[in-house]
Structures are given as structure tokens and as C-alpha cells.
ROVEX-48562 format. One line per field, with one value per residue (C-alpha): x, y, z; residue in three letters. Coordinates in Angstrom, 3 decimals, always signed. Example, Ala and Ser with C-alpha at 12.3 -4.5 7.8 and 13.67 -1.06 7.14 Angstrom:
% ROVEX-48562
X	c(+12.300;+13.670)
Y	c(-4.500;-1.060)
Z	c(+7.800;+7.140)
aa	c(ALA;SER)
//
This chain:
% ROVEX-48562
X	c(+0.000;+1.108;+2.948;+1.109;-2.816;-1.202;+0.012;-3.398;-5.778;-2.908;-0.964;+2.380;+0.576;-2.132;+0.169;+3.008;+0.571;-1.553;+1.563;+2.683;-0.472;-1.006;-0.079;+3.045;+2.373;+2.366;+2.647;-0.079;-0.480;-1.024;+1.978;+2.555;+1.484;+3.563;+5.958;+4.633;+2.940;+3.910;+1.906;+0.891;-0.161;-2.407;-3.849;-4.505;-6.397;-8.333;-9.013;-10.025;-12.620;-14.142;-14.295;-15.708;-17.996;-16.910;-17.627;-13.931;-14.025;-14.359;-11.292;-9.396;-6.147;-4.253;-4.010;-1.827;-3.354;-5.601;-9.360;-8.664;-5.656;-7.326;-10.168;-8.526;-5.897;-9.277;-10.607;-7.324;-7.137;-10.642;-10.656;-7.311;-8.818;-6.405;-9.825;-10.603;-7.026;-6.164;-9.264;-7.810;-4.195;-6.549;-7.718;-4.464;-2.680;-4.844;-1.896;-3.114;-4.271;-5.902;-5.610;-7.576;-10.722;-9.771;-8.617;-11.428;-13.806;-11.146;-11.829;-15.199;-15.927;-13.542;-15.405;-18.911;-17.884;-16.046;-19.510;-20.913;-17.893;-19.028;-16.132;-18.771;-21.724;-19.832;-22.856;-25.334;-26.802;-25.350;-29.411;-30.189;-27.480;-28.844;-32.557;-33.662;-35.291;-34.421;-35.710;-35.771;-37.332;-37.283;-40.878;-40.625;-37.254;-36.160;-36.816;-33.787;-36.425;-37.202;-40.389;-40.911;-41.566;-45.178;-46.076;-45.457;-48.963)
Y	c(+0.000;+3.176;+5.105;+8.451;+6.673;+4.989;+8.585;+9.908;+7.386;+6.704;+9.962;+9.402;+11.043;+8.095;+5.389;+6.593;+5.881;+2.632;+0.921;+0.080;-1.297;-3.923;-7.476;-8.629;-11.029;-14.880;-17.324;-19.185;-23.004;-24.662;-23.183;-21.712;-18.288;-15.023;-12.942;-10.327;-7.360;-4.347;-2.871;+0.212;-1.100;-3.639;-1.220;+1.552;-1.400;-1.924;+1.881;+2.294;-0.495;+0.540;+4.220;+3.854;+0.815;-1.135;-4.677;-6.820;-8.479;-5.267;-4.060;-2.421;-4.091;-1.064;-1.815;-5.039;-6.976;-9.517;-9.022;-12.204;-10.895;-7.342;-9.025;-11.706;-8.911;-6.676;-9.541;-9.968;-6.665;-6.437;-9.530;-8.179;-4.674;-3.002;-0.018;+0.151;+0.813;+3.185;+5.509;+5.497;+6.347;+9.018;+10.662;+10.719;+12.148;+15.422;+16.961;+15.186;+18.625;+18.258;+14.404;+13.693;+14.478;+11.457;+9.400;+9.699;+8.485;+5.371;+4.295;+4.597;+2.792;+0.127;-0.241;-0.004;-2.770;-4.725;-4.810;-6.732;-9.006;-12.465;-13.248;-11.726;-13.854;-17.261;-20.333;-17.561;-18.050;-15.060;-14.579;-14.416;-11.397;-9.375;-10.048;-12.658;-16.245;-15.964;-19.511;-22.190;-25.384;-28.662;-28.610;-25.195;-25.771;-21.724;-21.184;-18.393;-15.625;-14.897;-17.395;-21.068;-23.372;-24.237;-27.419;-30.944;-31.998)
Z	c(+0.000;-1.226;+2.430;+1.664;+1.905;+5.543;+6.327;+5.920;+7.510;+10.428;+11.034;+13.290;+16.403;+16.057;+15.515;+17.799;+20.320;+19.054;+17.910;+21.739;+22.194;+19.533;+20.571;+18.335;+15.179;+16.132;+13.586;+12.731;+14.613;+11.411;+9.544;+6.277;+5.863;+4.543;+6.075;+8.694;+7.452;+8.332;+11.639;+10.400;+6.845;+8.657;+10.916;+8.065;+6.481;+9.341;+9.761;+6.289;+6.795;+10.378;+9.388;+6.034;+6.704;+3.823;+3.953;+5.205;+1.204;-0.700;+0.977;-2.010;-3.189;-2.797;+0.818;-0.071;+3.371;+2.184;+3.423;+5.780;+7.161;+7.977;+9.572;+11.613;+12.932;+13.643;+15.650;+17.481;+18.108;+19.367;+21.642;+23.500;+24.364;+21.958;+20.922;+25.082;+25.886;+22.561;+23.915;+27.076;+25.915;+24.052;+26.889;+28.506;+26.004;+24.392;+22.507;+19.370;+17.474;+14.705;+14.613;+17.877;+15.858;+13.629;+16.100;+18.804;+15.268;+15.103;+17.916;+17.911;+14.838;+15.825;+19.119;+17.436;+14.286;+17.217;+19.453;+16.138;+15.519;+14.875;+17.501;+19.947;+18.931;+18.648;+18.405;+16.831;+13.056;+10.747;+10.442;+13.781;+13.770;+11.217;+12.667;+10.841;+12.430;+15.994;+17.162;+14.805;+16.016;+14.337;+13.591;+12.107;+9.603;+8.261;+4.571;+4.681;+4.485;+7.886;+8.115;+8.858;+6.225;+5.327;+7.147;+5.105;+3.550)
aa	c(UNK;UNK;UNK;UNK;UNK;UNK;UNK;UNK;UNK;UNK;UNK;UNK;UNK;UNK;UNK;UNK;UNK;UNK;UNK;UNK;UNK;UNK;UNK;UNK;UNK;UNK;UNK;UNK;UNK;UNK;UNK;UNK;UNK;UNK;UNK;UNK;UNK;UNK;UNK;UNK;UNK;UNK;UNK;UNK;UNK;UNK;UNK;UNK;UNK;UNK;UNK;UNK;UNK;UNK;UNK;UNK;UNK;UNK;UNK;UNK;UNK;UNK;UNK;UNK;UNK;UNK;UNK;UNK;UNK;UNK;UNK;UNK;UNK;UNK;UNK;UNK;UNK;UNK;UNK;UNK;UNK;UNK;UNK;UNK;UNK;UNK;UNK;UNK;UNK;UNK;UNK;UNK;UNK;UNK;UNK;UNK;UNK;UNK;UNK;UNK;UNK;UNK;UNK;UNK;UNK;UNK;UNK;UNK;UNK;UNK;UNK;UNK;UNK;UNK;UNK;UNK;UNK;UNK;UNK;UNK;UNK;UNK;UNK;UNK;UNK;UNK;UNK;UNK;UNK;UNK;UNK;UNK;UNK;UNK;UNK;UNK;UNK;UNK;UNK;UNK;UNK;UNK;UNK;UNK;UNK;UNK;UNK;UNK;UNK;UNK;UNK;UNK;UNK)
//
């Protein structure tokens, strides 16, 4: 990803202080796998997505993090407290100028998308999430539009 587009969505104040706070990169049990990304690339993915609401797959290729990688790092990020802890480091530290704006909104959107992380609703249907069937019981099989099925004749 081009260094200028990092620059912007992650300004140096921002990530001088997230960077401390985001757990190193562990390699993956299973093997195989690329080199480490970059921090600040990964985390200027994950920006661009939170901020702009973009879905994790539509993630532009000019990023150069793969969708997975952005998301997986996201949910990482979000199950260690990293968003909790930047907004705290936040509100200790209001020199930001004209970045603290930006970064406050970060945060924000990180916690907000984080809140509806499927890591968070581990065992629920993706429909039940978005408000779909709720309670499905084996007499009443879903049809995938939000209604049981008409009974067997």
C-alpha cells in the first residue's frame, strides 16, 4: 500500500501511540502463511474499513493486506482490548491537534464494528445477527427468508 494513503488514515501522532499497544504477530499453529505485514499497513487497512464501513471483502487491493488478514488482525485486536485501551491512551494524552478528531472516530468505529464481531456472537446463526429467524425449532425448519416453512402436507 502506497505510504502516503497509511500517512493519511494513520498519522504518526495516532500510531506513535496505538503501535505500543497492539499485541506482536504470532505465527499461525497450522503453519505456512507469509511474512509479517507491516503494523501500520495492517492497521490503516483496518481503519479504512471501520471508518468507512466497507464490507472486510471489498477491501481495495491497494491496501496489499488480504481481506482475511485485515479481519482476523481486527478480531485480534478487538478480543485483546487493543480499541478500550487506545481511547484510554486518548484521553491521557490530548496533545493530538488536529488528529484527535480522527482518532477519537477510530476508535469509535472500531469499538462499534467490534460490538458486532461475529467473535462476539460465537454459536449464533449469521441470520439471527442481522434479525432474521431468531428460534428455529425442528418442527418449524427456516426457509432463509425470515419465516418457517409451510407445514409438510
Amino acid at each position: 500500500m502506497g505510504g502516503k494513503l497509511a500517512r493519511r488514515l494513520v498519522p504518526d501522532p495516532l500510531w506513535k501511540l496505538a503501535a505500543p499497544l497492539i499485541p506482536g504477530f504470532t505465527a499461525r499453529p497450522q503453519g505456512g502463511g507469509t511474512v509479517p505485514l507491516d503494523g501500520r499497513d495492517v492497521f490503516a487497512a483496518v481503519v479504512f474499513v471501520v471508518t468507512s464501513g466497507c464490507a472486510w471483502r471489498r477491501l481495495p487491493s491497494s491496501f496489499a493486506v488480504s481481506p482475511a488478514t485485515a479481519h482476523r488482525r481486527f478480531a485480534a485486536w478487538t478480543k485483546a482490548g487493543v480499541w478500550g485501551r487506545l481511547r484510554q491512551v486518548l484521553l491521557e494524552n490530548p496533545d493530538l491537534g488536529d488528529d484527535r478528531d480522527w482518532a477519537v472516530a477510530v476508535v469509535d468505529a472500531a469499538m462499534s464494528r467490534g460490538q458486532h464481531s461475529p467473535a462476539r456472537h460465537h454459536g449464533r446463526r449469521a441470520d439471527d445477527r442481522a434479525g432474521g429467524v431468531t428460534d428455529v425449532s425442528p418442527a418449524e425448519p427456516a426457509t432463509g427468508t425470515g419465516e418457517a416453512a409451510p407445514p409438510a402436507a
